[in-house]
N, C-alpha and C positions, 0 to 999 in steps of 0.2 A: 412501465408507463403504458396504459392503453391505448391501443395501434387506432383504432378507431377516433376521427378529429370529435365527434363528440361527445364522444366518453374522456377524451382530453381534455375537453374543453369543461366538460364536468367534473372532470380531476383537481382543474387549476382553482376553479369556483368554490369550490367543496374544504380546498385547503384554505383558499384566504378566509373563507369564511369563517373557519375554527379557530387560525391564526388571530383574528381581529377579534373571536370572543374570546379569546385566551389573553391578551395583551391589556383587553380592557379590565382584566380581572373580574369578568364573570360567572366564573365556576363552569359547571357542565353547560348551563344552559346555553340553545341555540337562540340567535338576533332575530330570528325569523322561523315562522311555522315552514315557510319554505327551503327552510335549507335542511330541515329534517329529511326529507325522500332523498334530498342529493347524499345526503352523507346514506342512508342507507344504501342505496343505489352503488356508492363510492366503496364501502365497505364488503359489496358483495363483488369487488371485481377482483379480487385474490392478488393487490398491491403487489411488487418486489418488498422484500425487506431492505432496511436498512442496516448498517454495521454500529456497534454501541457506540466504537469514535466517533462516526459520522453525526449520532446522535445526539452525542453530548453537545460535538463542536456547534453544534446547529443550537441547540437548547440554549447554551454561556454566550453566545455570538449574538443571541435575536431574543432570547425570552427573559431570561436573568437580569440582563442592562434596565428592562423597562420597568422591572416588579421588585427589584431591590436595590436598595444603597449600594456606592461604589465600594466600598468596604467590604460587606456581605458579601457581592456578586462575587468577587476575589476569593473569600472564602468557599463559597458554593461548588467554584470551578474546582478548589483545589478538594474539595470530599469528591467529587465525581472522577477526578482521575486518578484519586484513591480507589475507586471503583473500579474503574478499567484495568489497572495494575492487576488486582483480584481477580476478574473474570473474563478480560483477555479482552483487546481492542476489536478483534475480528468476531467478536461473538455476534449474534444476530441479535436485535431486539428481542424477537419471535420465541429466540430461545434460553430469553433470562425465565426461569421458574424459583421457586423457593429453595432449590437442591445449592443454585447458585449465590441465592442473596443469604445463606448460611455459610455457604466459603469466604463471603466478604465480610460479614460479621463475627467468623471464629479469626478474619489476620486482626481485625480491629480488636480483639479479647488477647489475641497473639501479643498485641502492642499496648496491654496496661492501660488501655482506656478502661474510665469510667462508665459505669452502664448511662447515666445520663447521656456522654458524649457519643457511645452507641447509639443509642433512639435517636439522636440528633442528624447523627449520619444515613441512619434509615430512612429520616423523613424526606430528609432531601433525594435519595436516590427514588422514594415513596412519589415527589411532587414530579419529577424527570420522568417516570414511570406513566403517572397519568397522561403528561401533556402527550406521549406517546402516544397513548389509548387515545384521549378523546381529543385529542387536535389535528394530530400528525397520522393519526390510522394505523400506524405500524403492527401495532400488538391490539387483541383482543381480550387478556386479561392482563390483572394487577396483580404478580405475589406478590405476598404478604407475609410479614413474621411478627410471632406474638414477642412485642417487646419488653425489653426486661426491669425488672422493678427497680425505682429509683429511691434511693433515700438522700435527700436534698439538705445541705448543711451551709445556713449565712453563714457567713464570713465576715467581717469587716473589724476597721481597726479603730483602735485602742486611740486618746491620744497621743501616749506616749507612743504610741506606735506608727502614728501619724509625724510625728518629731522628728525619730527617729530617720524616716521614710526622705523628709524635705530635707535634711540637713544633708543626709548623700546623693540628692538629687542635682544636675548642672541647673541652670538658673532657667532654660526654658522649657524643662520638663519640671520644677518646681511650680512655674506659674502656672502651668497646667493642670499639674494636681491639685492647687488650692483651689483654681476655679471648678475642676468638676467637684471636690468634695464640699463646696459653697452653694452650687447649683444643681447636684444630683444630674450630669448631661452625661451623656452614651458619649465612647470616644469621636465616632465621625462627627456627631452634634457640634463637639466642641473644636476639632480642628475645622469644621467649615466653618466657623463663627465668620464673622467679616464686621467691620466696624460700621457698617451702614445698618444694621441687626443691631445695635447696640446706642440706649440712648442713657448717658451717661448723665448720673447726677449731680451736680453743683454742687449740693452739700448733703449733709448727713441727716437733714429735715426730710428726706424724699429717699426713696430707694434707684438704684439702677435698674433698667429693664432690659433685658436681648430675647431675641428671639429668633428661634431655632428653627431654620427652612428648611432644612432637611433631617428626618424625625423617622423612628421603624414604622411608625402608623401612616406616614404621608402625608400628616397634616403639622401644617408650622403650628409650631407653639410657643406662647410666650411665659418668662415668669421673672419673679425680682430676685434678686441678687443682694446677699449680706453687705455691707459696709466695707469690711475689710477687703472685700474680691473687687468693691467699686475701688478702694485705693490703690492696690493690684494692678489693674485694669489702666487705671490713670497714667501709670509709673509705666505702663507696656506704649500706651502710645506717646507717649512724651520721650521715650528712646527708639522709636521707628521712624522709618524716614516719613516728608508729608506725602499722604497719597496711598500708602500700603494696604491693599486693602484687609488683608486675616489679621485677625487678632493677634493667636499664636506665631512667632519664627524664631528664627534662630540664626545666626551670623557664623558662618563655615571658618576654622580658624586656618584654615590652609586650602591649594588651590585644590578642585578635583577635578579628573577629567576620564573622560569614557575607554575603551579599547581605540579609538581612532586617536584618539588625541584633543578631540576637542573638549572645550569646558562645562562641565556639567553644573559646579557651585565653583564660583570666586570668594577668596578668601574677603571675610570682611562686609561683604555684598547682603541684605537681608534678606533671607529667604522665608518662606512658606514653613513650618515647623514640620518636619517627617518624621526623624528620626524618633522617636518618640517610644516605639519595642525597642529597641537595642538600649535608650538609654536608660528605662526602665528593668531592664536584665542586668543594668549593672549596679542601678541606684539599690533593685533590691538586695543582693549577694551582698553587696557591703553591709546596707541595714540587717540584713537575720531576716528576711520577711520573704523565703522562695513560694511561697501559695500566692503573694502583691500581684493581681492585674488593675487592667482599670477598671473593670466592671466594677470590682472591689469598693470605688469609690462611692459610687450611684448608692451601693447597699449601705455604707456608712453614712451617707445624706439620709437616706431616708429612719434609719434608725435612731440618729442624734432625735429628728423629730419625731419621731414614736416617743421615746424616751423622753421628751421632754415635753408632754404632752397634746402634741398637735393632732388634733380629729383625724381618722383614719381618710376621711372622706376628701378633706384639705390634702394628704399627704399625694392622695394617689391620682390629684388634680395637677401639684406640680411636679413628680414625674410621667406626669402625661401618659398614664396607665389607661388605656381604650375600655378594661374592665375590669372594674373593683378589685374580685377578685386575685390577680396581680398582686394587689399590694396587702392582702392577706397575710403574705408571710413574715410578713413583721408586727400580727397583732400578736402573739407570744412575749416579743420582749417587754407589754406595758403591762407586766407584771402588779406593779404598784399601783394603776391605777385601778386596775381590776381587783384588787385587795381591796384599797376603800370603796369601793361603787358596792360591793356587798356588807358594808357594816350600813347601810341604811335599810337593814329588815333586823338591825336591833333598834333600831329607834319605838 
């Protein structure tokens, strides 16, 4: 910290400043022409380093919460102290270079990841790396590693394999799966649903509508819902007590309670639906299906509708794709429409 109160005091200034352009999600750029001399000024006074724990802890504690889902941020946290495990808690910022973010991507190669799932972990230690440089000062450069080539393979299921899937499923990890394979929604979309998101329709002349507050883009979106997920739907809150507000729960069949003793879920009591990995690890093992996540689902929604030939442009409006391209990777499967679209240069 600089001994001098107004080099301090341009310490303090220099940091919120970066911190508040970071937070609001806009990139390098500075709020103000004047805060460009402070950060220079701030950059040339030769900072302490920080420690990579110190740094992560600070980044998942204060940057993460703001700019991703609760979901993500959980994940995020956990590839970064994948990180640290790699290159050691005590390492400096100062002193991660490429020699380092190569030992953390040969344990990642170590441990049968996917090169997709590589690049993925890259980018996040890639985004941890910048707020570094251009927020927090700590580091003046960014390594980098040339990432490795993916080759990307949909997935999605079968009816019968959809059957298969519901029949070993418990009853409220079933209704889960119908509704995201009905509505193509990301996992957190669909367990935050809430019934106040949700306007249900009286009959089968009208569609159901919900809408999704919490979305990867940050913007709610709305879309209609098939028939069958509206009856679904019906049958969930006509077995919740009145007033529940999420969609999705599930009734604990026995008591639980923490290492102290107290109660975490009462049997019988309706809860919030969690469980929702563990009981998908078991519905699949029993079905034959160990590749089943739920992403899986999302890709099956949008494929029935390629396949049956809904406009590209409709499709990737209701999975609320930010950019076309997105949903690109499902123009391959309309095989057949693209077979007849070129018999009219015999005419």
């Amino acid at each position: 910290m600089p001994e001098s109160p107004v080099l301090e005091a341009l310490f303090h200034n220099a940091v919120l400043a970066n911190q508040r352009k970071y937070n609001t999600m806009r990139g390098r750029d500075f709020l103000t022409l004047g805060e460009v001399p402070e950060w220079h000024q701030l950059a040339a006074l030769g900072l302490p380093n920080m420690s990579l724990r110190e740094a992560v802890d600070r980044y998942t504690e204060t940057i993460v919460p703001r700019a991703r889902p609760r979901a993500n941020a959980l994940h995020v946290r956990n590839l970064l102290y994948r990180f640290i495990e790699a290159v050691g808690e005590d390492t400096a910022i100062n002193d991660i270079d490429r020699a380092k973010l190569s030992v953390y991507r040969n344990t990642l190669v170590q441990r049968g990841l996917a090169n997709t799932s590589i690049n993925r972990s890259l980018d996040e230690v890639g985004s941890f790396l910048t707020c570094c440089r251009d927020n927090w000062l700590l580091t003046k450069e960014k390594p980098r590693l040339k990432r490795f080539p993916e080759q990307r393979r949909l997935i999605y299921l079968s009816k019968k394999e959809e059957r298969r899937l519901l029949k070993e499923s418990s009853e409220p990890l079933r209704n889960l799966l119908i509704f995201m394979l009905g509505t193509g929604a990301r996992r957190g979309e669909a367990i935050d649903l809430k019934w106040e998101d949700v306007k249900l329709a009286r009959n089968e002349k009208k569609h159901t509508w919900v809408v999704f507050q919490i979305t990867k883009n940050g913007k709610p979106h709305s879309l209609p819902v098939p028939h069958h997920v509206t009856r679904m739907l019906k049958q969930i809150k006509a077995q919740q007590p009145r007033g529940f507000p999420y969609v999705f729960s599930f009734r604990p069949r026995r008591d639980l309670r923490n290492k102290n003793g107290e109660f975490i879920m009462k049997q019988g009591v309706t809860k919030r639906y969690t469980r929702l990995s563990s009981d998908l690890l078991m519905a699949r093992a029993r079905a034959g299906l160990p590749f089943m996540h739920f992403h899986i689902c999302r890709h099956t929604y949008a494929t029935r509708l390629i396949v049956a030939g809904v406009p590209l442009l409709t499709v990737s409006k209701l999975l609320n794709h930010t950019n076309i391209e997105s949903s690109l990777q499902y123009v391959h499967l309309s095989i057949t429409h693209l077979d007849q679209s070129v018999s009219v240069l015999d005419r």
